[in-house]
N, C-alpha and C positions, 0 to 999 in steps of 0.2 A: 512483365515487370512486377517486379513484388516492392511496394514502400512497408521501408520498417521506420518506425518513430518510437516512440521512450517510453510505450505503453501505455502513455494516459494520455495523447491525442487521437483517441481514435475518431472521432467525429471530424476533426478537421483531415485526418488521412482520409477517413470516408468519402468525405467530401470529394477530394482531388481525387482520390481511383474513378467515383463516377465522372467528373470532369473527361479524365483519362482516357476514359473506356469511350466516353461519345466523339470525342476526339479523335479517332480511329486511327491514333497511330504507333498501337499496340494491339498484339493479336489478343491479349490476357493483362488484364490487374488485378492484382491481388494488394488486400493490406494483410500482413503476417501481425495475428491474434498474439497479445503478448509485450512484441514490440522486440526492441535489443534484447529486454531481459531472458524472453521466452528463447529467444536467437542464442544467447549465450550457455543456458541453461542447458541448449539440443546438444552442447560441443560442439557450436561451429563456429568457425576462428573469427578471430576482431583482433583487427587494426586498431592501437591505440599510439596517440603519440608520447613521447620520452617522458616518465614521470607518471604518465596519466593512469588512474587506479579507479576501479565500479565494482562497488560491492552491488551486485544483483537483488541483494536482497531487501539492500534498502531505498526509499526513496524521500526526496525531500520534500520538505511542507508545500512548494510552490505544486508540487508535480502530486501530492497527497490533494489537494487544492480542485487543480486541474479534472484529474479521475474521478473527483465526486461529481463533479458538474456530468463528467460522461458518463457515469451511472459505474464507475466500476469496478468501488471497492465495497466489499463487506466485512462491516468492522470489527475489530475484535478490542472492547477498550479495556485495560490493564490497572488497575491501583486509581482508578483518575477519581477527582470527586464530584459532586453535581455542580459547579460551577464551569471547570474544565468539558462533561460531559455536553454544556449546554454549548458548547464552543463547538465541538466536534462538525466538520463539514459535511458528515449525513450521521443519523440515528444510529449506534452499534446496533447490531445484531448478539453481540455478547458482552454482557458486563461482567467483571471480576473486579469485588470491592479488594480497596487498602485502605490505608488509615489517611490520615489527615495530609497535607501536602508538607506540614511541618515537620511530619516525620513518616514519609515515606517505606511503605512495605518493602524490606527486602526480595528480590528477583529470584525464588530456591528452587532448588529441582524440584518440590513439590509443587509450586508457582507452575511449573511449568507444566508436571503432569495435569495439573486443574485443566490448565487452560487446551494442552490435548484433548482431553474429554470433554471436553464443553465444544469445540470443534467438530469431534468425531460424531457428537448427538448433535448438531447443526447440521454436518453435511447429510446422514443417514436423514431427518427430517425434512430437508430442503437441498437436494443437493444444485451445488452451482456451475453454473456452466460459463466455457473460457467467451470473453474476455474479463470475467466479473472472479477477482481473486479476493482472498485474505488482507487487509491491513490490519497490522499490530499495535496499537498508540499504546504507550505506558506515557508514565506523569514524567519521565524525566529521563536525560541519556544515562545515568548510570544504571537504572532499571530496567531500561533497552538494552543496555550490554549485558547484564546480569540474567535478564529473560533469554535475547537469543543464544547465549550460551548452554544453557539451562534445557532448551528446548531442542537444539542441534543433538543435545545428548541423548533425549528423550527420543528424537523420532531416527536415532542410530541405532535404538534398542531392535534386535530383531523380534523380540516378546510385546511387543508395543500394542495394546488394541487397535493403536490408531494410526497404525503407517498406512493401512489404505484409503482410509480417510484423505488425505492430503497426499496424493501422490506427487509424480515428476508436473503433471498439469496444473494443479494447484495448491504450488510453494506459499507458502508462509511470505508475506511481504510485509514492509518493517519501516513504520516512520522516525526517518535519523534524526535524533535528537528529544525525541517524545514531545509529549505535549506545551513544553517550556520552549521547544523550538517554535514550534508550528505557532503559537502565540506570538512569539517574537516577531517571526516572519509575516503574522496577520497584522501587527501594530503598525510594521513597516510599511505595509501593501494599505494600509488605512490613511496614514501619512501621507504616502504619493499619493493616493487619491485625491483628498482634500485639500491636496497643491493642485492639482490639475482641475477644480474645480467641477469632481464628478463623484460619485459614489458607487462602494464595490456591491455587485449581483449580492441578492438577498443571501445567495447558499451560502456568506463567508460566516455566518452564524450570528451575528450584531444587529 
């Protein structure tokens, strides 16, 4: 038996494979490293139903959220300023300054070569191993749309220094909405909290 879950539960898959395994009523369990996305990224087919659309590359605040708590994003933060940065649900590993949130850096294919090279001298100094990938925060969705396109182009170059840097293993992963979301979504998860009369784990950054 192999459990696949959404790549940022893997302590809770963990969990149940060993459940599983002492269970003895599988000869094998595996959790698959990745999750759907890794599953989808191999080419192997998914079932979705009518309508239903996953961009692989991105993921959302709750599930950005989730994978810090399981250790297993290394961040990459984009244009954001030290108020946003103090948000962040673990420490980047790479900061790339912008200007002010009032007026927000442009996403330019040089944006994006920076942020190659500050990548490719991350992973050569520290290289990281699966299930621990890339997350991308920029300050806002249209500098999330403007970087990953930016970037697609960049690591399509066949002259790229940095295409082995971040192979088929460790894709680029990408918070929908940037950092305007991920807030939104923290304000809200703050809210039900203090309805239910509890308060969220330290790591939500507050």
């Amino acid at each position: 038996m192999v459990l696949l879950g959404n790549d940022v539960d893997l302590k809770v898959l963990s969990a149940q494979c060993v459940a599983l395994r002492e269970s003895g009523q599988f000869l094998q369990v595996h959790v698959l490293l990745g999750g759907i996305r890794a599953w989808e990224r191999s080419g192997k087919p998914v079932v979705r139903g009518a309508g239903v659309q996953m961009d692989t590359a991105l993921v959302s605040a709750q599930e950005a959220w989730i994978g810090a708590r399981s250790g297993v994003w290394q961040i990459a933060a984009v244009g954001l300023g030290e108020a946003d940065l103090a948000q962040l649900p673990t420490a980047p590993a790479i900061r790339i300054a912008g200007r002010t949130a009032a007026q927000p850096s442009p996403m330019t294919q040089q944006a994006a070569s920076a942020l190659w090279q500050e990548v490719a001298a991350q992973m050569q100094r520290t290289p990281i191993e699966a299930p621990r990938q890339w997350l991308i925060v920029t300050a806002t969705e249209v500098q999330q749309s403007q970087l990953m396109q930016a970037w697609r182009k960049a690591s399509a170059d066949p002259g790229s220094s940095t295409v082995d840097a971040l192979d088929g293993q460790h894709p680029a992963t990408w918070l929908a909405g940037g950092m305007s979301a991920y807030l939104n979504d923290l304000q809200q998860q703050l809210a039900l909290a203090r309805n239910a009369g509890r308060s969220l784990p330290r790591i939500c950054g507050m």
